[in-house]
PyMOL commands that place a pseudoatom at each C-alpha (Angstrom):
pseudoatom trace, name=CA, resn=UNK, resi=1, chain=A, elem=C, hetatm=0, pos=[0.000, 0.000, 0.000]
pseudoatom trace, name=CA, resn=UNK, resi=2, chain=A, elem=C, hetatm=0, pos=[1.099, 3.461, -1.136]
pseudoatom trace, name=CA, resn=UNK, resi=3, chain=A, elem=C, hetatm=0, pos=[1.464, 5.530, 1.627]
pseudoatom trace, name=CA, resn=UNK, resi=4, chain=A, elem=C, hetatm=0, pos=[1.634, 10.098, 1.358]
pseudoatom trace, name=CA, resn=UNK, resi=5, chain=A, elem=C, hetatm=0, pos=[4.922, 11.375, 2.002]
pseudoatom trace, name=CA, resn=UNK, resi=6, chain=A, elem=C, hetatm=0, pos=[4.808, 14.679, 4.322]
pseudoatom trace, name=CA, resn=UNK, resi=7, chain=A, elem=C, hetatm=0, pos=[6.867, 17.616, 3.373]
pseudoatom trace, name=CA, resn=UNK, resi=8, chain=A, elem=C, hetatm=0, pos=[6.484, 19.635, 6.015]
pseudoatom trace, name=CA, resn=UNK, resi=9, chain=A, elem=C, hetatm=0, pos=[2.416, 19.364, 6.487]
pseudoatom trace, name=CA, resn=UNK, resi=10, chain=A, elem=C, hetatm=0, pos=[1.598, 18.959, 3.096]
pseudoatom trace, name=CA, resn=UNK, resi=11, chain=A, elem=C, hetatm=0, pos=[1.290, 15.276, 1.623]
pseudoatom trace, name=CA, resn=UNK, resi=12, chain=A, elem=C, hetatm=0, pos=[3.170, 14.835, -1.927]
pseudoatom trace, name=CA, resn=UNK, resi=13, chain=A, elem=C, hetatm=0, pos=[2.592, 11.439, -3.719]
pseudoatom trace, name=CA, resn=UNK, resi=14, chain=A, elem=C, hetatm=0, pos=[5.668, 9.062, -4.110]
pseudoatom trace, name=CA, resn=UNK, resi=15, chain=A, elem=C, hetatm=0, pos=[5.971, 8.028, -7.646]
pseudoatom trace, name=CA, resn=UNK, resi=16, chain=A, elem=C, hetatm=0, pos=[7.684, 4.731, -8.288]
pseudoatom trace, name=CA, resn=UNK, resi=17, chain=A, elem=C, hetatm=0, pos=[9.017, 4.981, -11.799]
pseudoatom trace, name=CA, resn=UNK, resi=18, chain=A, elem=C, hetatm=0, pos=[10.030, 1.618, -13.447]
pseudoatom trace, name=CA, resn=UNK, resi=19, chain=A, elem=C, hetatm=0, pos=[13.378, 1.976, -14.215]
pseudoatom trace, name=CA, resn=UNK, resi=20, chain=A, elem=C, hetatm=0, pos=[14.547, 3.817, -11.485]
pseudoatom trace, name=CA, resn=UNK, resi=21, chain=A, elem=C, hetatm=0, pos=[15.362, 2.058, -7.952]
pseudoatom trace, name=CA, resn=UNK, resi=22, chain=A, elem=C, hetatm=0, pos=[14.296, 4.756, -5.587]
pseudoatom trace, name=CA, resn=UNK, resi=23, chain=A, elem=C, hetatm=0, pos=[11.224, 7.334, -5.265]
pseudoatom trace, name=CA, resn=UNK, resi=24, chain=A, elem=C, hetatm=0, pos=[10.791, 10.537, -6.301]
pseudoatom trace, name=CA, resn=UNK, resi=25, chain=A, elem=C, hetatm=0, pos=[8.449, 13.542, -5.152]
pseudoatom trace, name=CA, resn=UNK, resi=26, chain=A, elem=C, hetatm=0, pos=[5.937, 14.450, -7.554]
pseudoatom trace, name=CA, resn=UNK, resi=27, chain=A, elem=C, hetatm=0, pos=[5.475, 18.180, -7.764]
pseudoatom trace, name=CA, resn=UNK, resi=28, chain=A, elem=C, hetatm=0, pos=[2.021, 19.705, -8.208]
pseudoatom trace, name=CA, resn=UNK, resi=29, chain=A, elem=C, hetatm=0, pos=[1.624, 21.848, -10.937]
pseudoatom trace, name=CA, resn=UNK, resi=30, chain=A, elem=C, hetatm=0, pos=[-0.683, 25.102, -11.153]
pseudoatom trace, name=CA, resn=UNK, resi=31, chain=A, elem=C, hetatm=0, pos=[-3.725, 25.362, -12.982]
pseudoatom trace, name=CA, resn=UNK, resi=32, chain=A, elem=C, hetatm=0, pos=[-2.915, 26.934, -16.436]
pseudoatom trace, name=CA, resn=UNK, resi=33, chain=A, elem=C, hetatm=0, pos=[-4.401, 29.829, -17.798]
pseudoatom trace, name=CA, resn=UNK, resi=34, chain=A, elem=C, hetatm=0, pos=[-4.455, 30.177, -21.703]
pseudoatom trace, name=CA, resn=UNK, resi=35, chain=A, elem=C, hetatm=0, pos=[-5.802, 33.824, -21.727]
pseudoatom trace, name=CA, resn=UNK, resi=36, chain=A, elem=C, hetatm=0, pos=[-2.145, 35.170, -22.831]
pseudoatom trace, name=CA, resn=UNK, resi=37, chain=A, elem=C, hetatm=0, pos=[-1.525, 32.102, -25.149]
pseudoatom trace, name=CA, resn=UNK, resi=38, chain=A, elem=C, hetatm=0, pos=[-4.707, 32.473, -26.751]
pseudoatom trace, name=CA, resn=UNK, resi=39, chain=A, elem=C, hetatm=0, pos=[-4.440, 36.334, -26.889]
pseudoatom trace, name=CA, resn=UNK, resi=40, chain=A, elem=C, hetatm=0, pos=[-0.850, 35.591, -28.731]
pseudoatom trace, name=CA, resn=UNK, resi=41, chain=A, elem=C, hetatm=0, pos=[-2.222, 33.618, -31.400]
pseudoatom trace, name=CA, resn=UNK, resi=42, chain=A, elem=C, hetatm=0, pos=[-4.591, 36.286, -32.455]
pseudoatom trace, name=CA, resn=UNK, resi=43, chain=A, elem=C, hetatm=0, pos=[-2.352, 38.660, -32.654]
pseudoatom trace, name=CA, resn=UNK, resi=44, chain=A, elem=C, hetatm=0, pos=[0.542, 36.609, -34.881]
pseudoatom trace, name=CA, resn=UNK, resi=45, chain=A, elem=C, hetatm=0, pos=[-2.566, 36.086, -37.516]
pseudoatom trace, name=CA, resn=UNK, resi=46, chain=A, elem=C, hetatm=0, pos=[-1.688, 39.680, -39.086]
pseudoatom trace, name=CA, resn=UNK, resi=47, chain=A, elem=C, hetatm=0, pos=[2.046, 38.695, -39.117]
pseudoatom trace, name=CA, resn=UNK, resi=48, chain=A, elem=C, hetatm=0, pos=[0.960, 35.222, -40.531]
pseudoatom trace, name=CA, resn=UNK, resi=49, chain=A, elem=C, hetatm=0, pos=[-1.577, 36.740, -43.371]
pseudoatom trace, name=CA, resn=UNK, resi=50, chain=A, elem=C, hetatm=0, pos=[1.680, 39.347, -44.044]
pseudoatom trace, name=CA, resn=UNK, resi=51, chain=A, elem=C, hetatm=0, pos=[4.470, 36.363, -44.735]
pseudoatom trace, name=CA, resn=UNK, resi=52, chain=A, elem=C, hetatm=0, pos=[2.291, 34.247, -46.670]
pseudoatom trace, name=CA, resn=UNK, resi=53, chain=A, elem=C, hetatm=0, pos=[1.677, 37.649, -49.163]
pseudoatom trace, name=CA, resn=UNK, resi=54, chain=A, elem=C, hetatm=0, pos=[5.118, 37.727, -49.113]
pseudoatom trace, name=CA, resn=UNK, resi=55, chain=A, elem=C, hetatm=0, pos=[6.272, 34.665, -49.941]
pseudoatom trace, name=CA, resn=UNK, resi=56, chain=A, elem=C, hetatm=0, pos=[3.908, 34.392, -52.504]
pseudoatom trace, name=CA, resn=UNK, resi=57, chain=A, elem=C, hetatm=0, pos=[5.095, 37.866, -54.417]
pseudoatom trace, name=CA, resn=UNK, resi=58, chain=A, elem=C, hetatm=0, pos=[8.718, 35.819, -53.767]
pseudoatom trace, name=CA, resn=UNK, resi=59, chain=A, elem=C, hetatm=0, pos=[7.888, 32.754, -55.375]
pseudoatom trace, name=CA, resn=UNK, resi=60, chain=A, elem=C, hetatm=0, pos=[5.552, 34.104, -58.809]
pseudoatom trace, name=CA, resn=UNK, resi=61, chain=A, elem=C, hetatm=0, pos=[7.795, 36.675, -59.812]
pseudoatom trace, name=CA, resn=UNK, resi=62, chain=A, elem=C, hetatm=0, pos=[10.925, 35.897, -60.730]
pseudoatom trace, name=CA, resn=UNK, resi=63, chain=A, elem=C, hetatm=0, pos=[11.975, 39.685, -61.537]
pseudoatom trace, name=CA, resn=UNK, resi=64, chain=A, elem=C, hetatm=0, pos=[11.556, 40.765, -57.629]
pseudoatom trace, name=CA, resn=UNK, resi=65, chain=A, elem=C, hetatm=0, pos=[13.025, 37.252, -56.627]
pseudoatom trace, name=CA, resn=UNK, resi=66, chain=A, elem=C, hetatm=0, pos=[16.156, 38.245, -58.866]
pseudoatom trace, name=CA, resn=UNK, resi=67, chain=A, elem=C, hetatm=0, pos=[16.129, 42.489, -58.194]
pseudoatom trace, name=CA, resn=UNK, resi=68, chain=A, elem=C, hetatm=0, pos=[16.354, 41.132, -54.104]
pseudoatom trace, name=CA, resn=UNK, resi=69, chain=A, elem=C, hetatm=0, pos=[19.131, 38.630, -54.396]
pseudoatom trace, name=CA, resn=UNK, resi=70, chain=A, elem=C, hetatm=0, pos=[21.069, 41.194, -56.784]
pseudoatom trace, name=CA, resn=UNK, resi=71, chain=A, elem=C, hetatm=0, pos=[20.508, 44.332, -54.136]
pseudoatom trace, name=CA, resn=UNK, resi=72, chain=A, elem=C, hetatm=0, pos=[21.505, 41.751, -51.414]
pseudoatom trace, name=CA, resn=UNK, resi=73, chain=A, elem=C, hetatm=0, pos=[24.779, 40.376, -53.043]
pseudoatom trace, name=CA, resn=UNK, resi=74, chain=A, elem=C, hetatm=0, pos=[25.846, 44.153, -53.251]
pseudoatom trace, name=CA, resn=UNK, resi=75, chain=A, elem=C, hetatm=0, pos=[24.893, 44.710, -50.145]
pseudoatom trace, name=CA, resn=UNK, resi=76, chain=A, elem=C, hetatm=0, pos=[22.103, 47.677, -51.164]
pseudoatom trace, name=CA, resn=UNK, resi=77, chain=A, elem=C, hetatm=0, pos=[20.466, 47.117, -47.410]
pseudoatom trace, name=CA, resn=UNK, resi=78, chain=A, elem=C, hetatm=0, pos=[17.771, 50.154, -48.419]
pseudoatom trace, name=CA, resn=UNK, resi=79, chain=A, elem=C, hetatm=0, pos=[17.109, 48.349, -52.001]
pseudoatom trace, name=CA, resn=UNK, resi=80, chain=A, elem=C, hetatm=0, pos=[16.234, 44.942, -49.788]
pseudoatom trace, name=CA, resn=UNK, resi=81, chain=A, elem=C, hetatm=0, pos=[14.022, 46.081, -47.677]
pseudoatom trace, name=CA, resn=UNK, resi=82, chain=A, elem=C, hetatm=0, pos=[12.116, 48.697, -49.940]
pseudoatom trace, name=CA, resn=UNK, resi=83, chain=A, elem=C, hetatm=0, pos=[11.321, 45.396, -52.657]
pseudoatom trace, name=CA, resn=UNK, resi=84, chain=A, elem=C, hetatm=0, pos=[10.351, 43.212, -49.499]
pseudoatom trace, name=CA, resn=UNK, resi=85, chain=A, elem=C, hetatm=0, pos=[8.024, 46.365, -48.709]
pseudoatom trace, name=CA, resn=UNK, resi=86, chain=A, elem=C, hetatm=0, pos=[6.947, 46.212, -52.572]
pseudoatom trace, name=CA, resn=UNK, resi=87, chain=A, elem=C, hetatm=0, pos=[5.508, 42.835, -51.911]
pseudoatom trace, name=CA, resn=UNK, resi=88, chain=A, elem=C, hetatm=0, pos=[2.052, 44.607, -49.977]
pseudoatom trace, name=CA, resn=UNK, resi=89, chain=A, elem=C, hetatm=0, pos=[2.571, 43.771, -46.516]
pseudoatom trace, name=CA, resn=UNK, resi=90, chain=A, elem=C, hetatm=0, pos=[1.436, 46.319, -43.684]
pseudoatom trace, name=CA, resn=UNK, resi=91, chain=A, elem=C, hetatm=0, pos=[4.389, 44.617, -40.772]
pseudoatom trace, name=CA, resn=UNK, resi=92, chain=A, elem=C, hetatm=0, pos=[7.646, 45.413, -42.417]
pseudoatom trace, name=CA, resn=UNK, resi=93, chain=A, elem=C, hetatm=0, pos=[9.710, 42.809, -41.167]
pseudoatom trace, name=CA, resn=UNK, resi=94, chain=A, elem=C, hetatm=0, pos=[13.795, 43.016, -39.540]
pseudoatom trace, name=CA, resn=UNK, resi=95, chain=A, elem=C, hetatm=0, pos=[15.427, 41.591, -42.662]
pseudoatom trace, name=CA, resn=UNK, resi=96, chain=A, elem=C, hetatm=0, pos=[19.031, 39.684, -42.107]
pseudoatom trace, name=CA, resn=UNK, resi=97, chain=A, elem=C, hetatm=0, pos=[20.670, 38.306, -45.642]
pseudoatom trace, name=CA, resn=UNK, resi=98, chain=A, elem=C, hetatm=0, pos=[23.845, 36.280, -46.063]
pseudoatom trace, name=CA, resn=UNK, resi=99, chain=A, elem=C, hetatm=0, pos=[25.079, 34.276, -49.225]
pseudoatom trace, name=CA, resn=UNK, resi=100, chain=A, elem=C, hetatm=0, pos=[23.013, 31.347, -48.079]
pseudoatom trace, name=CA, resn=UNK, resi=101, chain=A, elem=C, hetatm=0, pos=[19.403, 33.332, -48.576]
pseudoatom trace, name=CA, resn=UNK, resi=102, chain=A, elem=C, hetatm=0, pos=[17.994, 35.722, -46.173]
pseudoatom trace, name=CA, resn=UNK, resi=103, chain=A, elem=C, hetatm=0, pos=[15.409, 35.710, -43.135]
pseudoatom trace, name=CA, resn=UNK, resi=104, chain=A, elem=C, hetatm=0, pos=[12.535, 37.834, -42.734]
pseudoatom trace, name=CA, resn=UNK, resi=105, chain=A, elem=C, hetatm=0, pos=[11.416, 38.009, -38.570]
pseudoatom trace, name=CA, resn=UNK, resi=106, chain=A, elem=C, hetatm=0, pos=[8.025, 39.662, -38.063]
pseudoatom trace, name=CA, resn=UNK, resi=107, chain=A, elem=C, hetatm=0, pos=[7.092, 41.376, -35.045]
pseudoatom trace, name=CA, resn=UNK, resi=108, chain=A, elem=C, hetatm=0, pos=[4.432, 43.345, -33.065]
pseudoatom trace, name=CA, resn=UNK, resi=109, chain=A, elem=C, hetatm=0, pos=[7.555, 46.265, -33.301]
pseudoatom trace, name=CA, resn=UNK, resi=110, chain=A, elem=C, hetatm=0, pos=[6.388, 49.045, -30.900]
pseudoatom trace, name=CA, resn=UNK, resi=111, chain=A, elem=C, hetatm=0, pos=[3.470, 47.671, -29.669]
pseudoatom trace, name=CA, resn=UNK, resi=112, chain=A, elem=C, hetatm=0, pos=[3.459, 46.716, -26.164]
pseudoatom trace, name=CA, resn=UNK, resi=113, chain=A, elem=C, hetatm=0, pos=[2.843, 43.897, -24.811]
pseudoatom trace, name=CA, resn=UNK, resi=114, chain=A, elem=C, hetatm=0, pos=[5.480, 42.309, -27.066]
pseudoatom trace, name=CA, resn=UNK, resi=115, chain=A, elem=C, hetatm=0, pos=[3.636, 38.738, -27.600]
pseudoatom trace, name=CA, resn=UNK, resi=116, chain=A, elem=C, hetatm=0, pos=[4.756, 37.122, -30.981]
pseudoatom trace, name=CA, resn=UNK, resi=117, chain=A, elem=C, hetatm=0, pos=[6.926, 37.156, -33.122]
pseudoatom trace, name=CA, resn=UNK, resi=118, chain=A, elem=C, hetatm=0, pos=[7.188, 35.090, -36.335]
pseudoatom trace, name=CA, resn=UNK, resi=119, chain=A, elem=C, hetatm=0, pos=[10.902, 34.704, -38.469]
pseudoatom trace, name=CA, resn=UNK, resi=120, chain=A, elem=C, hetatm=0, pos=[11.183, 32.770, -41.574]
pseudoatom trace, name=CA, resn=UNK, resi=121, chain=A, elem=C, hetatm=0, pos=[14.613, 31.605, -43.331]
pseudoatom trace, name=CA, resn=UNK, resi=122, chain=A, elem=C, hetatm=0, pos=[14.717, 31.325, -47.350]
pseudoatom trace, name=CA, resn=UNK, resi=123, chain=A, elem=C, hetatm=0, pos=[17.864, 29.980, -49.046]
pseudoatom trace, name=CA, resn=UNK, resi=124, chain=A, elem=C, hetatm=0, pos=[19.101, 30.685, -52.383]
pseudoatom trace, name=CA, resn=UNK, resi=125, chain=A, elem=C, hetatm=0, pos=[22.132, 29.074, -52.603]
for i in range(1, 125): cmd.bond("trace and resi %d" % i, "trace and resi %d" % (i + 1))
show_as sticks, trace
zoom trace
């Protein structure tokens, strides 16, 4: 028979695990509360609806697909991010390149609380 262990005046079950030759203290857990989590989901839609316009700009025109990577391989930062704002999208995204391809991280920028943020990597070489 399974008997409560007492720490201090509070009983915590003893879990026998199979594989292990000794007891251990399970730990109670609080009650969650998805409020926030749900709250953060609505607000990455926006971000969500804004990628997939971009990406799909990206992948059926091969004129801005080529007029980014050229910009990027000379390193025309400005030219980058003004065809990525071309595409339609309302978030303008933080936009990292390298010779590999170039990521694109949305965010609620400036708009407290900061909840979600979305990033997405596309290679080109």
């Amino acid at each position: 028979m399974r008997r409560p262990y007492y720490y201090g005046a509070i009983p915590t079950p003893i879990i026998y695990h199979p594989y292990l030759h000794y007891p251990f203290l399970a730990r109670e857990l609080p009650a969650v509360n998805p409020n926030k989590f749900i709250e953060s989901s609505k607000k990455t839609l926006p971000l969500l609806s804004d990628l997939e316009l971009c990406i799909n700009k990206l992948a059926n025109s091969k004129e801005l697909s080529t007029n980014i990577m050229t910009a990027a391989q000379l390193s025309q930062k400005a030219t980058v991010e003004q065809l990525i704002k071309s595409t339609g999208i309302k978030n303008i995204p933080i936009i990292d390149y390298n010779p590999d391809g170039i990521t694109l991280k949305f965010d609620q920028k400036n708009k407290p609380p900061y909840c979600c943020y979305l990033s997405v990597q596309l290679r080109w070489s």
